[in-house]
C-alpha positions in Angstrom: -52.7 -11.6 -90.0 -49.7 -9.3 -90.3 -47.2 -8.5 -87.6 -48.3 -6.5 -84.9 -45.8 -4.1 -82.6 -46.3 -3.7 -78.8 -44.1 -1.3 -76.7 -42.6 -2.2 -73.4 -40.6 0.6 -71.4 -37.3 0.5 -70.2 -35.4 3.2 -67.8 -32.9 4.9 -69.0 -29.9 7.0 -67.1 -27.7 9.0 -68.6 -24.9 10.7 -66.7 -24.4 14.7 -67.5 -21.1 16.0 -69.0 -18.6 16.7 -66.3 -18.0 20.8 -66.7 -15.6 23.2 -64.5 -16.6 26.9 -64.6 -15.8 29.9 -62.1 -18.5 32.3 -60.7 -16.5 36.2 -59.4 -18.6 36.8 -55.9 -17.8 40.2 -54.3 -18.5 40.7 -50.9 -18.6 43.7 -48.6 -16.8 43.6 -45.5 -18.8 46.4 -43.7 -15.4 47.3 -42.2 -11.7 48.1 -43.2 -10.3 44.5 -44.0 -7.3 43.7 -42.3 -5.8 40.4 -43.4 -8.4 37.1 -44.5 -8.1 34.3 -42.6 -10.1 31.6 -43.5 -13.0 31.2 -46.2 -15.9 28.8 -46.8 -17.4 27.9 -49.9 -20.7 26.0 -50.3 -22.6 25.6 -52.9 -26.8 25.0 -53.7 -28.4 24.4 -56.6 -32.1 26.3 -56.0 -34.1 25.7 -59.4 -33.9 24.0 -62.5 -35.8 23.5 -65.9 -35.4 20.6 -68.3 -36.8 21.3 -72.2 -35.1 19.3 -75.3 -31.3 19.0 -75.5 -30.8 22.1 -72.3 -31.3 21.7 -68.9 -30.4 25.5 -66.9 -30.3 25.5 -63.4 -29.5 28.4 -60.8 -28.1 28.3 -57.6 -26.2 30.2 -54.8 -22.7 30.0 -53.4 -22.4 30.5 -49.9 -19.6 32.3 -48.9 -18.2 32.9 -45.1 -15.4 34.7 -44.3 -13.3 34.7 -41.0 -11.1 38.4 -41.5 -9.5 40.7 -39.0 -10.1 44.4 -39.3 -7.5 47.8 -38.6 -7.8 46.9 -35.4 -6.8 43.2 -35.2 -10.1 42.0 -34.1 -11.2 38.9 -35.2 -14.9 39.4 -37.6 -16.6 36.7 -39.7 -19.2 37.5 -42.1 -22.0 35.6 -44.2 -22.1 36.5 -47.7 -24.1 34.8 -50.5 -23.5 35.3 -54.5 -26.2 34.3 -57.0 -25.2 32.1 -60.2 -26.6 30.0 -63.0 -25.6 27.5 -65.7 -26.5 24.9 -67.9 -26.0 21.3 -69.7 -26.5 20.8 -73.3 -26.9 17.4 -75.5 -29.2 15.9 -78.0 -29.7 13.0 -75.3 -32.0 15.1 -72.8 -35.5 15.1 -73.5 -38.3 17.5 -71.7 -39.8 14.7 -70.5 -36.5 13.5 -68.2 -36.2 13.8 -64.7 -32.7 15.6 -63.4 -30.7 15.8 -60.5 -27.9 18.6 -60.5 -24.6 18.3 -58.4 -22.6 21.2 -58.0 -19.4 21.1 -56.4 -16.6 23.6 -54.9 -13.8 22.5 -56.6 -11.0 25.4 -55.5 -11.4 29.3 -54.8 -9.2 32.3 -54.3 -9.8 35.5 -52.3 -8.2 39.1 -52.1 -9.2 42.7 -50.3 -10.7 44.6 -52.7 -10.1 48.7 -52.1 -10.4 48.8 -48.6 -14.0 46.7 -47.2 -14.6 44.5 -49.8 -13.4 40.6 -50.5 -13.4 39.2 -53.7 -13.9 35.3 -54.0 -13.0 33.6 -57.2 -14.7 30.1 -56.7 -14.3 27.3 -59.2 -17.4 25.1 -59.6 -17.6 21.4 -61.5 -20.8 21.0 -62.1 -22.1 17.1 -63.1 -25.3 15.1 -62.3 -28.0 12.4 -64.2 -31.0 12.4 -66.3 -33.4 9.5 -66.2 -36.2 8.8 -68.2 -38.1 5.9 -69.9 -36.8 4.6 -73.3 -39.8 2.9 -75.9 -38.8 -0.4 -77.0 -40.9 -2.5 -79.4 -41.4 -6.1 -80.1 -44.1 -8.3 -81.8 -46.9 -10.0 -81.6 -48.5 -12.2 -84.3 -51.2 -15.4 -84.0 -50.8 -16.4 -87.3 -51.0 -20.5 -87.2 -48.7 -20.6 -90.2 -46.1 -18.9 -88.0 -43.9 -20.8 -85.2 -42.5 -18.6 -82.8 -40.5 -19.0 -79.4 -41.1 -16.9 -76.5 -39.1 -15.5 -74.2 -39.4 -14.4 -70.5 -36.8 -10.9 -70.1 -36.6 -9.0 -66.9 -36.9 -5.2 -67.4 -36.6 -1.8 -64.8 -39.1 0.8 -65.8 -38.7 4.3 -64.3 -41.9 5.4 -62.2 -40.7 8.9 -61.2 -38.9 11.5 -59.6 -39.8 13.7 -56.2 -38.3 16.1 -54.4 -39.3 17.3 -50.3 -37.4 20.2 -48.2 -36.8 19.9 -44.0 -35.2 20.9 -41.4 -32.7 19.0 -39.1 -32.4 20.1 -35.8 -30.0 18.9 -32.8 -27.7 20.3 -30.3 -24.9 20.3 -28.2 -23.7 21.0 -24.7 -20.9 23.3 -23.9 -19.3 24.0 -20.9 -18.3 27.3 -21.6 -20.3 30.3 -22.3 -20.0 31.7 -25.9 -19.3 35.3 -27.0 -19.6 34.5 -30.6 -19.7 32.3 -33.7 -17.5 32.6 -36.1 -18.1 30.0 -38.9 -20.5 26.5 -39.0 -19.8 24.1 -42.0 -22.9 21.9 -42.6 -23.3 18.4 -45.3 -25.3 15.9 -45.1 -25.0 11.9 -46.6 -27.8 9.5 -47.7 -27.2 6.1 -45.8 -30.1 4.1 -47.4 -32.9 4.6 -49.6 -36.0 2.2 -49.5 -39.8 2.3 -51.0 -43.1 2.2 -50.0 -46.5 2.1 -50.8 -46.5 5.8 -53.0 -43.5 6.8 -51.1 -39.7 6.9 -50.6 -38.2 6.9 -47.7 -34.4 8.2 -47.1 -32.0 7.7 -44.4 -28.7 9.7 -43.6 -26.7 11.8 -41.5 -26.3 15.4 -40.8 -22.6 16.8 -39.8 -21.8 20.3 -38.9 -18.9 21.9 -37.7 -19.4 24.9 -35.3 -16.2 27.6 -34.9 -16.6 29.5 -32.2 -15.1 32.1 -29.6 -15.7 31.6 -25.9 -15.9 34.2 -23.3 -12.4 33.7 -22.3 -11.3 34.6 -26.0 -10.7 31.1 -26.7 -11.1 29.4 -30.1 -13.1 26.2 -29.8 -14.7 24.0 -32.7 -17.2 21.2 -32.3 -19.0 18.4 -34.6 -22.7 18.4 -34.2 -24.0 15.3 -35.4 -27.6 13.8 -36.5 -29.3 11.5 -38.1 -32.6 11.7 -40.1 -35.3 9.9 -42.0 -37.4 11.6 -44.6 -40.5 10.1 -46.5 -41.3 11.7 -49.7 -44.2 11.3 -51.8 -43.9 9.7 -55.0 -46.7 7.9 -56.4 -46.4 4.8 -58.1 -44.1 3.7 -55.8 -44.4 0.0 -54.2 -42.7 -2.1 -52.0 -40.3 -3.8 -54.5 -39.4 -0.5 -56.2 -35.6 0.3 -56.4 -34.9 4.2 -55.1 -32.0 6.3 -54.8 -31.5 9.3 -53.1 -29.9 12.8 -52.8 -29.3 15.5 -50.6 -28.6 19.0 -50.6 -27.9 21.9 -48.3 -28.7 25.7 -48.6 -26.1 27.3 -46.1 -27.4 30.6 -46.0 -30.8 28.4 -44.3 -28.6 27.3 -41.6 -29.5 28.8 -38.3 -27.0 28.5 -35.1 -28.1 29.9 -32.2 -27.0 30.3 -28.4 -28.5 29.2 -25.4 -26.6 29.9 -22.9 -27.2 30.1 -18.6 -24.5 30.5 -15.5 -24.1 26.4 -16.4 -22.7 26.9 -19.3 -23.6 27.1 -23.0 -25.6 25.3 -25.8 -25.3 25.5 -29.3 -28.8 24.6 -31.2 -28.2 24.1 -35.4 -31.2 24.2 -37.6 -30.1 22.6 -41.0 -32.6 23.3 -44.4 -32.0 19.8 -46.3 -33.1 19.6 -49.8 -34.1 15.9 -50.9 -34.4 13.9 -54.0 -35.9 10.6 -54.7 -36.1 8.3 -58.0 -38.0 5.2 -58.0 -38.0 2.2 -60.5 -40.0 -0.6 -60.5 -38.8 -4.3 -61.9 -40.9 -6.9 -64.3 -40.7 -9.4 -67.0 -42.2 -9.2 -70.4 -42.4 -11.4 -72.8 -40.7 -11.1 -75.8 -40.5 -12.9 -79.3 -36.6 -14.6 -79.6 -37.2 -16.4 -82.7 -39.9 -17.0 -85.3 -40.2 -18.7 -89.0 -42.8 -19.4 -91.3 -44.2 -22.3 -92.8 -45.5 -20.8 -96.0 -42.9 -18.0 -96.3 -39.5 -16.6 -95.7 -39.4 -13.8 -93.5 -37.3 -11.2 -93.1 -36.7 -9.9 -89.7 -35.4 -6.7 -88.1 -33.6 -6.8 -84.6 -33.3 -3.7 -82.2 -30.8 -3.6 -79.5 -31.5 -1.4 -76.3 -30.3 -0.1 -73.5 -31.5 -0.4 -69.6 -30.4 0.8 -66.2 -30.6 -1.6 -63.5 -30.1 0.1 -60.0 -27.8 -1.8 -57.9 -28.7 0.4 -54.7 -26.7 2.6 -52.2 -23.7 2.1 -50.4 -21.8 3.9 -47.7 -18.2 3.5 -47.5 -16.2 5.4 -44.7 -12.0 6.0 -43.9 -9.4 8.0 -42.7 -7.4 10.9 -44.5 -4.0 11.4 -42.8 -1.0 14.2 -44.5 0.9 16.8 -43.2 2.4 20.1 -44.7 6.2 21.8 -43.6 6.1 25.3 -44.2 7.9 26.9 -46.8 11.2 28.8 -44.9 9.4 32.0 -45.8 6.4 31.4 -43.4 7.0 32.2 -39.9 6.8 29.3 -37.3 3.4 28.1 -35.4 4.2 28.9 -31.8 -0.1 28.7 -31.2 -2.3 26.9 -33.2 -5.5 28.8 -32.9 -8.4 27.3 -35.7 -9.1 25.7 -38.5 -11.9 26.5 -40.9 -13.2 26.3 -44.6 -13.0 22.3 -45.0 -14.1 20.3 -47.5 -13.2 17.3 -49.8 -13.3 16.9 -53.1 -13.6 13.4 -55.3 -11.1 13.1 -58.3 -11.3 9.9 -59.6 -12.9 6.4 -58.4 -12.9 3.0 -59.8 -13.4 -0.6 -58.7 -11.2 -3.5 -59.3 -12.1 -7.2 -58.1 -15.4 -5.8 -55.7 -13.1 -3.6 -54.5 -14.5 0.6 -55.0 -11.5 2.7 -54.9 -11.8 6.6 -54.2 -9.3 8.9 -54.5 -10.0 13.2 -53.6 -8.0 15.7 -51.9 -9.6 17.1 -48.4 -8.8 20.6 -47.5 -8.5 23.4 -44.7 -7.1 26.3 -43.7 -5.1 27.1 -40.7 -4.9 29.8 -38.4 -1.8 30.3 -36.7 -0.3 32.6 -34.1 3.4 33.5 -34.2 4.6 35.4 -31.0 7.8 36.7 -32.9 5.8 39.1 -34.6 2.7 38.9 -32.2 0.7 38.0 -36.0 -2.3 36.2 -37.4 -1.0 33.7 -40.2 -3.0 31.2 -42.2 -1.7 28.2 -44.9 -3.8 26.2 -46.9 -3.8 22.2 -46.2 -4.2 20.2 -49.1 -4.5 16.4 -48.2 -4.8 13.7 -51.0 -5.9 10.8 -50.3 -6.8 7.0 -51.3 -9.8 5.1 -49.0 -11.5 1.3 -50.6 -13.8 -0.9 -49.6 -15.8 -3.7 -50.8 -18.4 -3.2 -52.5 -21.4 -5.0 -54.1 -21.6 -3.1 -57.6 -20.1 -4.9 -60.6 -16.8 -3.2 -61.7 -18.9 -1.5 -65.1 -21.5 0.1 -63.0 -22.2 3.9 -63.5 -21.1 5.3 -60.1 -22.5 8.7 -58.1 -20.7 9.9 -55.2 -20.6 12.2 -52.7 -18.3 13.0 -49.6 -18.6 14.6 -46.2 -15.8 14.8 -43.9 -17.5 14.2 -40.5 -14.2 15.0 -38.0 -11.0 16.8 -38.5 -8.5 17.9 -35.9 -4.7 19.7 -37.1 -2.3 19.5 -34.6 1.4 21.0 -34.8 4.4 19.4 -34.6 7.8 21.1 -33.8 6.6 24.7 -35.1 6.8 23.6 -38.8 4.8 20.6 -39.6 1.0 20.6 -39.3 -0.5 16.7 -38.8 -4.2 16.5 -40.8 -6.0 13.7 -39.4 -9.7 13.6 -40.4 -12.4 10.8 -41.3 -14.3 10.7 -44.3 -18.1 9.2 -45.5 -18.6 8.5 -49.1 -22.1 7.9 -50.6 -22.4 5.7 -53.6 -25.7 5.4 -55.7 -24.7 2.6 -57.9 -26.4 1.0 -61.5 -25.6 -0.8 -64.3 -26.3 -0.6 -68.1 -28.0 -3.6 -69.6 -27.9 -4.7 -73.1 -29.9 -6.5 -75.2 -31.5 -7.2 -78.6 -35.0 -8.2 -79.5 -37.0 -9.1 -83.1 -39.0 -5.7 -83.5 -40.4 -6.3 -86.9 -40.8 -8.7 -89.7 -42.3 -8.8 -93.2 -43.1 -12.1 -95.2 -41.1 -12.6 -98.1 -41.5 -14.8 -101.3 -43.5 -17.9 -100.5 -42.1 -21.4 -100.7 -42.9 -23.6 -103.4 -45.8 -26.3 -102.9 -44.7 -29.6 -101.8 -44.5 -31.9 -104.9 -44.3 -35.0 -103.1 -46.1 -36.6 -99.9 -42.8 -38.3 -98.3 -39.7 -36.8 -97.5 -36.9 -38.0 -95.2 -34.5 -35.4 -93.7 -31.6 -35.9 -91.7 -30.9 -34.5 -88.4 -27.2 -33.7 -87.2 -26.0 -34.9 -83.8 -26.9 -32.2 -81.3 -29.6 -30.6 -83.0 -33.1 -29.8 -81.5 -36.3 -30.1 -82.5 -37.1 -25.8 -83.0 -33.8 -25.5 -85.2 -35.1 -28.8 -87.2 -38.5 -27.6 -87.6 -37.1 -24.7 -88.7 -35.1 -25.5 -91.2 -37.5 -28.0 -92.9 -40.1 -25.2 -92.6 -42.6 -27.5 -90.5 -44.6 -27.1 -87.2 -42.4 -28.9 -84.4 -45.6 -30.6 -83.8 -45.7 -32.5 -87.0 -41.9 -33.5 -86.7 -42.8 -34.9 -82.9 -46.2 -36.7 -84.3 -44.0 -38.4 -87.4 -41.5 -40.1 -85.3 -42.0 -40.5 -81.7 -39.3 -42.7 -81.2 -36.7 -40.0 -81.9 -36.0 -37.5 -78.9 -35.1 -34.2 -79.2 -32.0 -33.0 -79.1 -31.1 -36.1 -81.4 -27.6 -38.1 -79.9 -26.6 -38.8 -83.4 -27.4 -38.1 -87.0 -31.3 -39.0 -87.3 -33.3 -39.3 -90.5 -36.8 -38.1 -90.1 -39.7 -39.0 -92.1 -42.2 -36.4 -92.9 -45.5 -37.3 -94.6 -47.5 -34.3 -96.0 -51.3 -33.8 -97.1 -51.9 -34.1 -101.1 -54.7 -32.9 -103.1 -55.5 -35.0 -105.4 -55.9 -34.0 -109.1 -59.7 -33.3 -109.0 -60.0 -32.0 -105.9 -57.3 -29.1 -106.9 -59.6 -29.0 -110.5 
């Protein structure tokens, strides 16, 4: 019989082209702007569409602003500013599963006329597509062919889900609270395991509350929780590999006040937006060699490429810096808040286990200077360098994501500002494989008949009994039967008798 093909699947991700673009929001102030203090920028990505070679996505920035008015007074607002985008390559196919990330990398603001702010924000946008790859290799029971099999361990993608809910916690205060000014929330996937048609995900939930008291105090608080998610994803077992992903909608967050003659309590309802991949792990069997007895055949090899997930890691550190101000800015005689912080990744490698991860956090600082009796704020950039060890092999295809989870400025003789902070970082981790299998082969010109029913061929030293066979064009079996003195692979040169089957004249007549 001729050659037949089967198929076998393989997973295959893919990472998106890393892009920088900037979206203009305009916000109105409702009042005559004074002077802008502090601004937040988070960003959510809302819907998205895969067809060949374009996936667009939209999303919404979420923009806060912490301003003064005429009047001095202290106002923050909520703002949110609609945009889209899009990735383009031959490589994504309709029937791919995506996960977009959308970062903050930088943004500017200015008054516009007299009650509007304008917020130039610079996005990098980046992310994954994952699909299954067809891969062929034969099949064939043709007794004059010899083949060897061969056992290889594949990771088939099952599929992709996505879930939405709500975080809740809160905290106690011991002063009342006459009003909020800005809250910062992110959240981090921990773990990531699989289950029976499901995916469950682990993580934590950080938010940073600013607020003013009754006693016109500035206070700021981390809220922090934890949650576990299951998401349905059928297909799923057990001994599927997952990975997971988070995302938060800030305009969704809710902070509210409950507040008695005891004090105060702040409770934050967070909106988290989930996504889940599953693969699944097996072993096919695979032709790694064949020949024929009759024929030469000519054979074809395919290479392909697999992803192997490697799991998720969390790593955690410190970020420490400082900033002097420039001789131009007046003096900090009262620190007073900080708000708009964030951290950005820049680069990130590993070298011997170790995963290195370099970004810059930032914040802005609001500062009181009683020589003019002025509001003043300064942006704090902090790079920084954190490592740890880490399980993934040094050319493993790396997704991370950061959340600053506590960070206090303090002042030091009127001039320098002291960032201390600490810093998560989520890592989704998997590898390529490469490999090469026989995916077709057509028989060739046939070999002449035998002519005599003896031969002797010799062995060399180190040779077994397939590459033999082979090369005499023979079933191993008929080599083994012949001489079973010899063993296989021979210790020396070896002739080997072969007898073969003739005809005789009248039975070919």
């Amino acid at each position: 019989m001729a050659f037949e093909k089967k198929t076998f699947l393989t997973a295959r991700k893919r990472l998106l082209e890393k892009s920088e673009f900037n979206v203009e929001c305009n916000i109105s102030a409702g009042v005559s702007c004074g002077k802008i203090l502090a601004i937040s920028a988070q960003v959510c990505v809302q819907g998205q569409e895969v067809v060949d070679k374009i996936i667009t996505y939209s999303g919404i920035i979420d923009i806060k602003a912490v301003f003064t008015n005429e009047e001095g007074e202290i106002i923050s607002i909520n703002s949110s500013c609609p945009f889209s985008s899009k990735f383009e390559s031959d490589e994504i196919s309709s029937s791919a599963c995506a996960f977009v990330k959308v970062d903050v990398i930088d943004y500017t603001s200015e008054i516009v006329g007299s009650d509007s702010i304008r917020v130039n924000v610079v996005l990098s946008q980046s992310g994954f597509v994952v699909n299954n790859n067809s891969n062929y290799s034969l099949y064939c029971d043709d007794e004059d062919v010899c083949y060897q099999n061969e056992d290889v361990e594949i990771v088939k993608f099952v599929d992709c889900a996505k879930d939405s809910f709500v975080s809740e916690s809160d905290v106690n205060l011991r002063e009342n609270i006459k009003k909020i000014l800005l809250v910062e929330s992110n959240a981090i996937v921990k773990s990531v395991e699989a289950g029976a048609n499901y995916v469950a995900a682990s993580g934590d939930v950080i938010s940073r509350v600013l607020y003013l008291t009754e006693n016109d105090k500035f206070e700021s608080g981390y809220i922090h929780d934890t949650f576990k998610q299951e998401v349905e994803l059928a297909g799923s077992t057990r001994d599927s590999l997952a990975e997971g992903y988070v995302g938060i909608c800030q305009e969704g967050v809710a902070c509210d006040i409950v507040q008695d003659e005891k004090g105060g309590k702040l409770v934050i309802k967070v909106p988290i937006n989930l996504s889940v991949f599953a693969y699944e792990k097996g072993v096919t069997s695979v032709i790694k060699d064949l020949y024929s007895v009759k024929a030469n055949v000519n054979i074809a090899m395919n290479s392909y490429e697999m992803s192997d997930m490697c799991g998720i890691e969390l790593i955690e550190g410190k970020i420490e810096g400082s900033l002097t101000l420039d001789d131009e800015k007046p003096r900090v005689d009262k620190l007073l808040f900080s708000g708009g912080n964030k951290v950005s990744i820049i680069n990130h490698y590993i070298n011997e286990g170790e995963l290195f991860v370099e970004g810059i956090a930032q914040t802005t600082v609001v500062y009181l200077n009683d020589d003019t009796s002025s509001l003043y704020s300064v942006v704090l950039d902090v790079p920084f360098v954190i490592s740890d060890k880490i399980k993934c092999p040094s050319d493993s295809m790396l997704s991370l994501s950061a959340v600053i989870t506590d960070a206090d400025v303090v002042v030091k003789k009127g001039r320098e500002l002291i960032y201390d902070a600490k810093v998560k970082v989520g890592v989704n981790c998997c590898r390529s494989i490469n490999g090469a299998i026989i995916s077709d082969a057509v028989f060739a010109e046939e070999f002449d008949k035998k002519d005599c029913a003896m031969e002797v061929i010799f062995a060399p030293k180190g040779k077994d009994l397939w590459d033999i066979a082979k090369s005499a064009h023979v079933q191993e079996g008929l080599i083994r039967l012949q001489n079973p003195d010899v063993t296989f692979p021979v210790e020396k040169d070896t002739p080997l008798i072969l007898f073969y089957q003739r005809k005789s004249d009248r039975e070919n007549n």
